[in-house]
N, C-alpha and C positions, 0 to 999 in steps of 0.2 A: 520174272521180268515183266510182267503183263499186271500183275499188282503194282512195283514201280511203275511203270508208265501211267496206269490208272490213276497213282497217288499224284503223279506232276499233272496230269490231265486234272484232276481235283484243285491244285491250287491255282492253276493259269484260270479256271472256273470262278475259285474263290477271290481273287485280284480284279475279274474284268466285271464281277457282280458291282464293287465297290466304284462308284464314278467319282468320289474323293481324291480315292488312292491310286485311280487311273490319275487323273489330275496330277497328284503330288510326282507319279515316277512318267509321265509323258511332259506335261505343261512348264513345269519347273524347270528342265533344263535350257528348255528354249527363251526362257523369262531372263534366266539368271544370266545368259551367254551375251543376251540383249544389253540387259541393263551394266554389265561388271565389261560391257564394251568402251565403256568411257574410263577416261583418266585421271586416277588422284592425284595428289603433291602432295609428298609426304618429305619431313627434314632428313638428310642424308648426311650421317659422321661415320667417320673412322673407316673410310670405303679405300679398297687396294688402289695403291696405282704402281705403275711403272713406269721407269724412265730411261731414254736411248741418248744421251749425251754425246754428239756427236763433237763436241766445240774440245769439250771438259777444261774450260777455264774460269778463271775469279767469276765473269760475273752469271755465268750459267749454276755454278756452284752458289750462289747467295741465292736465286732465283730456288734452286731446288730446296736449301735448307727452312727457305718461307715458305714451301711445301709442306715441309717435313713439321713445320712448327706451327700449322693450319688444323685445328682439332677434325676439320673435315678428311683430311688427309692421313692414310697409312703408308708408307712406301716400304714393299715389299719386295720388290724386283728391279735392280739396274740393268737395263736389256743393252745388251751388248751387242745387236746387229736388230734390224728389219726382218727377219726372217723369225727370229724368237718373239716376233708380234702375236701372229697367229698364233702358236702354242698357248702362248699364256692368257690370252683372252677366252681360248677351248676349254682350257681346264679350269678356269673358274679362276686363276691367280688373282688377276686384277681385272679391274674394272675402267680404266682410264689409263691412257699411254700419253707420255706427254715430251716430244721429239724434239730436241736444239740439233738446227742445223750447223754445219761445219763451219769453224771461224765466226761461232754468233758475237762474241767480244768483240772481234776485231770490226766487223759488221755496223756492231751500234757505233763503237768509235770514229769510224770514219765515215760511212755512207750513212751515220744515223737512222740505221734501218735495221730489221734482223727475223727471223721468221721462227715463228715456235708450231708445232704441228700437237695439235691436242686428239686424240683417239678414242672412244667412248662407243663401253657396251651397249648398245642401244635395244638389247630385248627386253631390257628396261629403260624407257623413254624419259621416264619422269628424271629417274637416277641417274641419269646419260647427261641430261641438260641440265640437272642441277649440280653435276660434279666439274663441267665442263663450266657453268657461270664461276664457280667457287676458284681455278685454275686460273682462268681469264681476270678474277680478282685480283689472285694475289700476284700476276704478271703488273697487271697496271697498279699495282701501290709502288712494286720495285720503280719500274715506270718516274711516277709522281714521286718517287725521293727522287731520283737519280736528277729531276729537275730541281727541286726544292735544294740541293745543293749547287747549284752554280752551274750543272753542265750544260754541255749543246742540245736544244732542241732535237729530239730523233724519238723514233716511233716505233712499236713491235707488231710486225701484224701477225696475228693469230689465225691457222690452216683449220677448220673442224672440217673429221668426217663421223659418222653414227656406223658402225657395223651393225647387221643385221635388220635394222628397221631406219632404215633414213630418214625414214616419214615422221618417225613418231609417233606411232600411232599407240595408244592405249591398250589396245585390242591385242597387242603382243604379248603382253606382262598377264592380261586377265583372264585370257581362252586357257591358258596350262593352269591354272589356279583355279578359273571354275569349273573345268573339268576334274581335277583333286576333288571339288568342293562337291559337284553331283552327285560323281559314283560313290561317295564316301555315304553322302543322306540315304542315295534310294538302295545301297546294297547292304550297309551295316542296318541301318535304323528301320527300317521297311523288314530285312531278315529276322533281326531280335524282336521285334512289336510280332511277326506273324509266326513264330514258336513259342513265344512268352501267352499268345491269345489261344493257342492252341491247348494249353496247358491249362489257362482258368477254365476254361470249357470242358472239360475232361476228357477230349476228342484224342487228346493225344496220348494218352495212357491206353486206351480203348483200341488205337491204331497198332502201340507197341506191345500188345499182348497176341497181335497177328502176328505169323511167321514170318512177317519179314525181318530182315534185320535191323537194327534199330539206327544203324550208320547211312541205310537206305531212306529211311524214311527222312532223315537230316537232309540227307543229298535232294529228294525230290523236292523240300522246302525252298531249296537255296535254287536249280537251277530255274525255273523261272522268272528269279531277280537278274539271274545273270544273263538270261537271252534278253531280258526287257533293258538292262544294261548295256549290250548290242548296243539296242535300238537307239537309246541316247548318246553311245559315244561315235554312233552315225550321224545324228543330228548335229550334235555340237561341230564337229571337222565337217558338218557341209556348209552350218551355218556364219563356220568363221571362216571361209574357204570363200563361198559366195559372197556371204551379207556383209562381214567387216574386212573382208579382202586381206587374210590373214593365210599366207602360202603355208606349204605342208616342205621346207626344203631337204627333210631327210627323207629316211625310208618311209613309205605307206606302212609296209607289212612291219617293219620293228615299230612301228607307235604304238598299230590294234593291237602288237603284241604285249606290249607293255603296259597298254591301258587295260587288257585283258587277265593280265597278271596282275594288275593293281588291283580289280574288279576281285579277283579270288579274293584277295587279301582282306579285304573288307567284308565279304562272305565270311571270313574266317571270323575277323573281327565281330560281325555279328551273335554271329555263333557265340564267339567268349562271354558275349553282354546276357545272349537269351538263357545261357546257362547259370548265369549270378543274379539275375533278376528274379523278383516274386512278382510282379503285375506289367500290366503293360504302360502306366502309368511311372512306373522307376526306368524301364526299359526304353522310353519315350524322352526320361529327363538325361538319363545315359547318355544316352544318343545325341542329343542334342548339347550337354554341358560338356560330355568329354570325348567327343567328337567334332562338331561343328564348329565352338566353340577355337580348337585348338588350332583345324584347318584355317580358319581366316587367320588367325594372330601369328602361328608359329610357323607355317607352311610356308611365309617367305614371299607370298604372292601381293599380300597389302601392303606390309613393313616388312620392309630389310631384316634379316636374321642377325645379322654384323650390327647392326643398333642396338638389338637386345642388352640386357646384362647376361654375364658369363653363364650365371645358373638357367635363364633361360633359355639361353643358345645350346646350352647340355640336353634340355627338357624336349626343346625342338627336334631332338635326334631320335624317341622314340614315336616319334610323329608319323605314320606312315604318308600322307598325302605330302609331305614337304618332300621325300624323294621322290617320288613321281613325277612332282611338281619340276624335280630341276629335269627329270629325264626328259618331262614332257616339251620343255623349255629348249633343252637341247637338239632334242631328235629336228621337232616341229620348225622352230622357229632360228637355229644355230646351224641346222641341216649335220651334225653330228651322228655318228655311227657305232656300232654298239660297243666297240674300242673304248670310247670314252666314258659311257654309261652301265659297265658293267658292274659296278660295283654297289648303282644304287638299285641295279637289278639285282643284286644277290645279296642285299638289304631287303631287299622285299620280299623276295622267295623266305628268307632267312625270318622274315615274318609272319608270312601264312604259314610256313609247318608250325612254327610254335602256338600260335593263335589255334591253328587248326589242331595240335596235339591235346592243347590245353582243352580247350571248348567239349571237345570228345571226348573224354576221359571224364568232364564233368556231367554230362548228359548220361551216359554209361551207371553214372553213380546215381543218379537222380532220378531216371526217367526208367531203370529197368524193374 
């Protein structure tokens, strides 16, 4: 036990010598949390909706079917009460609810007036207001025929509310996303570059010929990245807590847990890259092409996953940061409980033992 400790006492040594690579796992998250606080616009198609038909006459049924006929639009769910609202926005079904009040036909016709209640995910702000303009479109074309043929003057007024972020804020969508994106750089990329360097130096052959075991010597690499991992996924939930006024509405203790679980997972990941790599120059472009890389694009947090084409929407699913990504979306910002996120927890578990069997088994082969 005392050679372990000594070995992690070695590497917290080796990491705090480097004022780089303190830089890259201290400075970076607080940069990245800053700047991925603002908000893109990005084009939104084929995004869920549902809809609660209160009226269910001629012209609520045309209104819907120019929904239906709106490349922006998928209609997925007819919500048959107020109460099937919440469900289906939890689970992820739909993204926009779009409610005719009772007697809306009869409404335009006589009181030429009528009220449509439009409902939009708002833990994406951007997607929220851009599904919610596209609705509101194709309400006023109906609109503008309904004049264009001869009828009476009357008018639809439109209800919007935002769940979860009323504000709008950017900072919703890009705190679960830059978090994916941190612990993914400093616990994979930082792990596999400081066993792959360990390797050209010949330090690490020279360590494995000592009694310890060679599963030990792995572990004392890794926990270092993951207390320093701590450290940043304190920083980020204080600095979007304080600085972008970004609440925490589910559990404290299920996030760290989850972020702490995701944190394994990318250790493990590491692991997998420093045991197929020959320099730390392949283990660097690794890390960065088929990691970093996937995180921004696939992970869901920049573009929509439901944009993709099919084959990348399949590819996205060995993603590890894109489940996190919705866990962390959910817990944090949807105030959801582990009910609903257990399955992308046991996606994740389900990928550190493999990563973590795979990586060992190769190291065992290579390094003994």
């Amino acid at each position: 036990m005392k050679q372990f400790l000594f070995l992690i006492k070695k590497e917290f040594f080796h990491v705090w010598r480097d004022k780089r690579t303190m830089l890259i796992l201290l400075g970076m998250p607080l940069m990245l949390i800053l700047i991925f606080g603002f908000a893109l616009t990005n084009e939104v198609k084929n995004s869920r909706i549902g809809v609660l038909d209160k009226s269910r006459d001629e012209t609520t049924r045309t209104i819907i079917q120019g929904l239906e006929a709106s490349r922006y639009f998928d209609l997925v769910d007819n919500i048959n009460s107020e109460k099937d609202l919440a469900p289906a926005f939890q689970s992820g079904r739909i993204r926009l609810a779009v409610i005719f009040e009772e007697n809306f036909g009869n409404h335009l016709d006589h009181n030429n007036s009528a009220s449509v209640q439009l409902i939009g995910d708002a833990t994406d702000p951007n997607v929220a207001t851009t599904l919610i303009n596209y609705a509101s479109s194709v309400i006023m074309d109906y609109q503008r025929g309904q004049r264009g043929q001869g009828a009476s003057p009357y008018s639809i007024g439109t209800e919007i509310r935002m769940l979860y972020n009323p504000q709008l804020k950017g900072a919703y969508n890009f705190v679960p996303g830059v978090m994916a994106m941190v612990l993914m750089l400093v616990c994979a990329m930082m792990t596999s570059i400081s066993i792959v360097r360990e390797r050209e130096m010949g330090t690490m052959e020279v360590i494995l010929v000592s009694p310890i075991v060679p599963i030990r010597v792995i572990m004392a690499k890794l926990i270092p990245y993951f207390l320093l991992s701590m450290i940043n996924i304190a920083s980020i939930l204080l600095l979007s807590v304080y600085v972008l006024d970004v609440p925490i509405k589910g559990s404290l203790m299920l996030l760290v847990f989850e972020c702490l679980l995701f944190t394994v997972t990318v250790l493990a990941l590491g692991m997998l890259i420093s045991s197929v790599a020959g320099s730390q120059q392949v283990a660097m472009l690794a890390s960065l092409m088929g990691l970093f890389l996937p995180t921004v694009m696939l992970s869901g947090f920049m573009f929509p996953v439901e944009n993709m084409p099919i084959l990348l929407q399949w590819i996205s699913n060995v993603v590890p940061s894109k489940w996190f990504y919705y866990i962390v979306k959910n817990v944090m910002i949807k105030g959801l409980g582990f009910e609903n996120v257990w399955k992308e927890t046991l996606i994740l578990f389900g990928m550190t033992v493999f990563f973590m069997t795979v990586s060992v088994k190769n190291f065992k082969t290579r390094l003994e």
